[in-house]
N, C-alpha and C positions, 0 to 999 in steps of 0.2 A: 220304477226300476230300482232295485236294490243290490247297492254295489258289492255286497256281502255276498251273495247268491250268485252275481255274476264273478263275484272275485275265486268262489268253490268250482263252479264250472270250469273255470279258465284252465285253473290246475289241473285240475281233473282231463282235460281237453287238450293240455299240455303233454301230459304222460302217455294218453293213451294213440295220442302221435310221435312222442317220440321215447318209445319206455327207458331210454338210459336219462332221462330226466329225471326217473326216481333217486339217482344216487346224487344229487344234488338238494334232495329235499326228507334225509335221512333226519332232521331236526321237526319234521312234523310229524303229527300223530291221527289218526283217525278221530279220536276224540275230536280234534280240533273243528270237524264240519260239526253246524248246526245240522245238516240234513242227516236223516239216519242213513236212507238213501246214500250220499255222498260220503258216510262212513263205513256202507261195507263195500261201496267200490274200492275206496283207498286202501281197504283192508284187505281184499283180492288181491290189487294192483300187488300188493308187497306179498303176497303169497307165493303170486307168481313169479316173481322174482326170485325170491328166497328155493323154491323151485327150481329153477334155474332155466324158462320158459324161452323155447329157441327167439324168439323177440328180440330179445335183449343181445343177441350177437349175434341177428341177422342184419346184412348191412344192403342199403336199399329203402326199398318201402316197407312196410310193416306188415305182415300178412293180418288177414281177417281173423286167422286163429286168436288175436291177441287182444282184439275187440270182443269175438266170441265167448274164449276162456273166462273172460274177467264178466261179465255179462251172468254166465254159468255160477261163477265162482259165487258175487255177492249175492245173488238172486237166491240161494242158498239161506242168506239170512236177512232179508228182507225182503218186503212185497212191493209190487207193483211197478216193476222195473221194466221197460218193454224195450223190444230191439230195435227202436229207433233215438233210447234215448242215450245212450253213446254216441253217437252223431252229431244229437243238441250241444253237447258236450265239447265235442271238437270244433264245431262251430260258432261257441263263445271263444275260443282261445286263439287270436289273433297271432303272438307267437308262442312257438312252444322253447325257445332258449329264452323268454320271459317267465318260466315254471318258477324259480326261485321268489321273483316279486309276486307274482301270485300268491304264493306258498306265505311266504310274511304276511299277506291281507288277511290270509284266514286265520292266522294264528294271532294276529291284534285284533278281530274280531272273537277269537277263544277268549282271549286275555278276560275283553272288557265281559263278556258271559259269563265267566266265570269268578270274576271278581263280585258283580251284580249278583248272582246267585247263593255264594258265599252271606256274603251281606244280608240278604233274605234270610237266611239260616240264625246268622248271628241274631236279627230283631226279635223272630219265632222263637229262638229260646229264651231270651233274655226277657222277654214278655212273659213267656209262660214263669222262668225264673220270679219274677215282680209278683207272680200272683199265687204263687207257693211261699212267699218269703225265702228265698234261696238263694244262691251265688255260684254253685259248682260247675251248673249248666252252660250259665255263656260265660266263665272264665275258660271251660274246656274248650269252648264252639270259638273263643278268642284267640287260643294257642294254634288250633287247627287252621283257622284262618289266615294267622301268621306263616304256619308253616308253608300254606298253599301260595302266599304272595312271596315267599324267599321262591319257591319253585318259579313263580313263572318268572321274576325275575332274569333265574339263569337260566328259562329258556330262551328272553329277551335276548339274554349276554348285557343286562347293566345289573348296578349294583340294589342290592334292598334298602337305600338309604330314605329315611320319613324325611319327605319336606312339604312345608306348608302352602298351599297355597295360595296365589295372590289376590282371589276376592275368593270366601267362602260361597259356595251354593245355595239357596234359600232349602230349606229342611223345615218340613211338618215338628213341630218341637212334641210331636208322643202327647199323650194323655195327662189329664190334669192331674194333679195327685189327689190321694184318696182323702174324705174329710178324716178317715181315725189317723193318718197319718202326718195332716197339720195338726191335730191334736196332742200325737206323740210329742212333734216338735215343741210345741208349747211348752206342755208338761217339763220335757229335760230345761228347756230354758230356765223354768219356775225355778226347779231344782238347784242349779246353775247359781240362779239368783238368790237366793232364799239357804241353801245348805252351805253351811263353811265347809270350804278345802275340796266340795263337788265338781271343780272346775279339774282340779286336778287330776281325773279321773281320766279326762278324756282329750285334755290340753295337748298331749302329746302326738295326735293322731287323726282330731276330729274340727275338719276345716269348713267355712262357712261356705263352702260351693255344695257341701254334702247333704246341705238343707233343702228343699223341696221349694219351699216360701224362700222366696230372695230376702224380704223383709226379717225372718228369723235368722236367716244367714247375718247379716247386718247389725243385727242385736248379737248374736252368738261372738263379730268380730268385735265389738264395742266389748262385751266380758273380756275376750281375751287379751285386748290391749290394758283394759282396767291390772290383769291379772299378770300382764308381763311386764308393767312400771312398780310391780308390788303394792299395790291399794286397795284396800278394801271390797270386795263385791257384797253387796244391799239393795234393794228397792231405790236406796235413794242417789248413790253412785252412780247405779247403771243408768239410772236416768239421765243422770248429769251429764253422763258421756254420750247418752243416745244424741241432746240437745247441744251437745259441742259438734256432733259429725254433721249436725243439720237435716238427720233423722225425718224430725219431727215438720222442719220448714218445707222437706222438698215433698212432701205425702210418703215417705216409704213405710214410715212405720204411725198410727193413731196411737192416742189416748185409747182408745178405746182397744185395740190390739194390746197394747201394752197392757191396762188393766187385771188380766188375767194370770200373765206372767210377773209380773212386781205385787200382787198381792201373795202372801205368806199362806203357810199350810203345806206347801206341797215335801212329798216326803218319798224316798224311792232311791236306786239305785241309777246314779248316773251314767256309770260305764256300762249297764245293761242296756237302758237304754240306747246309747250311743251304739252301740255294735248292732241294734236294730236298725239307725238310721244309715249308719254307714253299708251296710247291706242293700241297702234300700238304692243308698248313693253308687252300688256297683252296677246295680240293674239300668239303672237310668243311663249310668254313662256309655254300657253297654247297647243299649237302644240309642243314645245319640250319635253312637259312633258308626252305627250302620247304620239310620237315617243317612248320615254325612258320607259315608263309602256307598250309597246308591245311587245318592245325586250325580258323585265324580264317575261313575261307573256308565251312566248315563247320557255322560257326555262326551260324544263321540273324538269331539276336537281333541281332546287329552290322549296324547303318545302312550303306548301302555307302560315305561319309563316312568311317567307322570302322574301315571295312573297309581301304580304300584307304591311311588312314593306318597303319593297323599292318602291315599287309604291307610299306609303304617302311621302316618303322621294325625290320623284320625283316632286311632288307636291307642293313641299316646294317652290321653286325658285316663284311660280303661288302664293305662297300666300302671300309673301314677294311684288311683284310688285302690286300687286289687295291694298295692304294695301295701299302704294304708289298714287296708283290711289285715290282712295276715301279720300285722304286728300289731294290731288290735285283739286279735283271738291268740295270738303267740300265749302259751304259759308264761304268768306272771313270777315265775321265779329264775332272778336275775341272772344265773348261770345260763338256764336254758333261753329265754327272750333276747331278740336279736335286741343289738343296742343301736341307736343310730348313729352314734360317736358325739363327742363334745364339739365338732367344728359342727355339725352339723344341728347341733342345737343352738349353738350362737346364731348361726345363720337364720336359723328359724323365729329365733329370739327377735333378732334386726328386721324382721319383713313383719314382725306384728307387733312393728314401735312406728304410733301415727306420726312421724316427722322421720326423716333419712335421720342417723349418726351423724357426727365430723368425721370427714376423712381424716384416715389414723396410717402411720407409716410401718404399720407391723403388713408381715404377709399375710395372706387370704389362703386359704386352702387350695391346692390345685382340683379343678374341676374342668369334668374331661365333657367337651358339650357332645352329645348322645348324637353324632353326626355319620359314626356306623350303622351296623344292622341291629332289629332290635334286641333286647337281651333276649337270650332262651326262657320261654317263661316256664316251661317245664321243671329247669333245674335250678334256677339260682333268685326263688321269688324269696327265700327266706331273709333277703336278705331287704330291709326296706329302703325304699328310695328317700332321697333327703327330700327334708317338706321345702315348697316353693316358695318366693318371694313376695309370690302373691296372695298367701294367703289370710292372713289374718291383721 
């Protein structure tokens, strides 16, 4: 028994006993039935209405014309309708002044279909994005998807606000990365290590989640702490600090891993680099973020409320890197490249210093926690988001 199917009936079964139940259920849509079937009866039902179908202010029983008409009407745009199955229809609908709860089951059943479907979209491009080296495809398939969760939102009547939820779902973690692509990583690292002032190239933008290999990630943040107490990066530094974080004791990173990066030679463009990995890092988050909105989509227990909420809140990670991104590729000439301000560089400074500060009695910058809807990503991405606390 699928309560979805008997929840469409019911409506359906509702109106067509008692047609002023349609003006009670002006906030659904035909889209909203799974059946096609059950979408061009709905879409009759309001014909005839809009019509102005003696039904609807005959007072009594409901003539046959009203069953007939609508039967005529969808049959019109789809097949295999037969004259008993309006019947079947009034038959599931126990009451019909119950059309409105009806009416809500199918459209929390839209919700979650559509949320689900969405998601599929987002991973199909964001995959194909991965394997063109690109990022246009599911930053756009990103906005649209936003767009369609503020929609159902207000047809919910709650607000688009992302909130997390309280155990994540287990998620397929996507494909391994590719070996030319642990190799890239490598290489920038070499670089990194081995080139003066290479760090700088990319220190302002490029965080260790961005990495593919956790363990490069890990070495990437060991540079960037070397390079935000002012000390030297070398072969023999980064070492230092790899064996100070415990690197080397807990297995994340080998001698043997490391060997290739702390050995000298390598020579190249770090910010080139870097804008390939970071690209790289928009595709993935992009595909983690629809793995994670199918699971909740999934699950039926989740309120469409709930729903709505944890899929914007899935999407967070994709708009955090994307900000990332576009002030990576920003023109490098200081007039035109967004700046991120000096509070938000201190702050960035303090999250990739390995021990907290002393609390100091100066003020903190006010920060508005992201507890609204999400930003528009259409108009205001030029502007980048501050780096997190967690990153480096």
């Amino acid at each position: 028994m699928d309560p979805l199917l008997r929840g469409e009936q019911a409506v359906l079964g509702a109106v067509l006993l008692d047609p002023r139940q349609l003006g009670n259920l002006d906030w659904l849509e035909a889209r909203d039935f799974y059946r096609p079937a059950h979408q061009a009866l709905f879409t009759a039902l309001r014909r005839l209405r809009a019509e102005g179908h003696p039904a609807l202010t005959t007072k009594g029983a409901v003539p046959l014309a009203w069953l007939t008409d609508t039967l005529a009407q969808a049959g019109q745009h789809v097949r295999g309708l037969t004259a008993s199955y309006p019947h079947t229809l009034i038959a599931a609908c126990p009451r019909p002044a119950h059309a409105p709860v009806y009416g809500r089951m199918v459209l929390e059943g839209s919700i979650h279909r559509t949320v689900a479907e969405h998601a599929a979209r987002l991973l199909s491009v964001a995959q194909e994005d991965a394997g063109q080296a690109e990022v246009q495809g599911a930053v756009a398939q990103a906005d649209v998807f936003v767009g369609v969760l503020e929609e159902l939102a207000a047809r919910w009547g709650t607000q688009p606000r992302a909130a997390a939820p309280g155990a994540l779902p287990i998620t397929t973690a996507g494909a391994e990365p590719a070996a030319a692509q642990l190799e890239d990583e490598q290489f920038l690292l070499a670089l990194l290590v081995n080139q003066d002032g290479a760090i700088e190239e990319v220190f302002d933008w490029l965080r260790p989640q961005d990495f593919a290999d956790p363990g490069h990630g890990q070495l990437y943040r060991c540079l960037g702490a070397l390079h935000h107490r002012g000390e030297p990066i070398d072969p023999v530094t980064a070492l230092w600090e790899v064996q100070r974080r415990g690197l080397l004791a807990d297995g994340t990173l080998t001698e043997e891993r490391l060997g290739p990066v702390l050995r000298d030679g390598a020579a190249g463009s770090a910010e080139w680099l870097g804008e390939q990995l970071l690209r790289s890092s928009v595709t993935r988050a992009a595909v983690g973020a629809a793995l994670q909105i199918a699971a909740h989509a999934d699950n039926r227990r989740l309120a469409p409320g709930q729903l709505i909420g944890h899929a914007l809140h899935a999407l967070g990670p994709l708009d955090e890197v994307r900000a990332r991104w576009l002030t990576a590729t920003s023109p490098s000439d200081p007039q035109t490249r967004p700046d991120i301000g000096e509070a938000a560089r201190v702050q960035a400074a303090l999250a990739r210093s390995p021990t907290p500060p002393p609390a100091r009695n100066t003020p903190t910058p006010d920060r508005v926690p992201p507890v609204g809807p999400p930003p528009n990503r259409g108009r205001d991405r030029a502007t980048p988001h501050q780096p997190s606390r967690s990153l480096l």
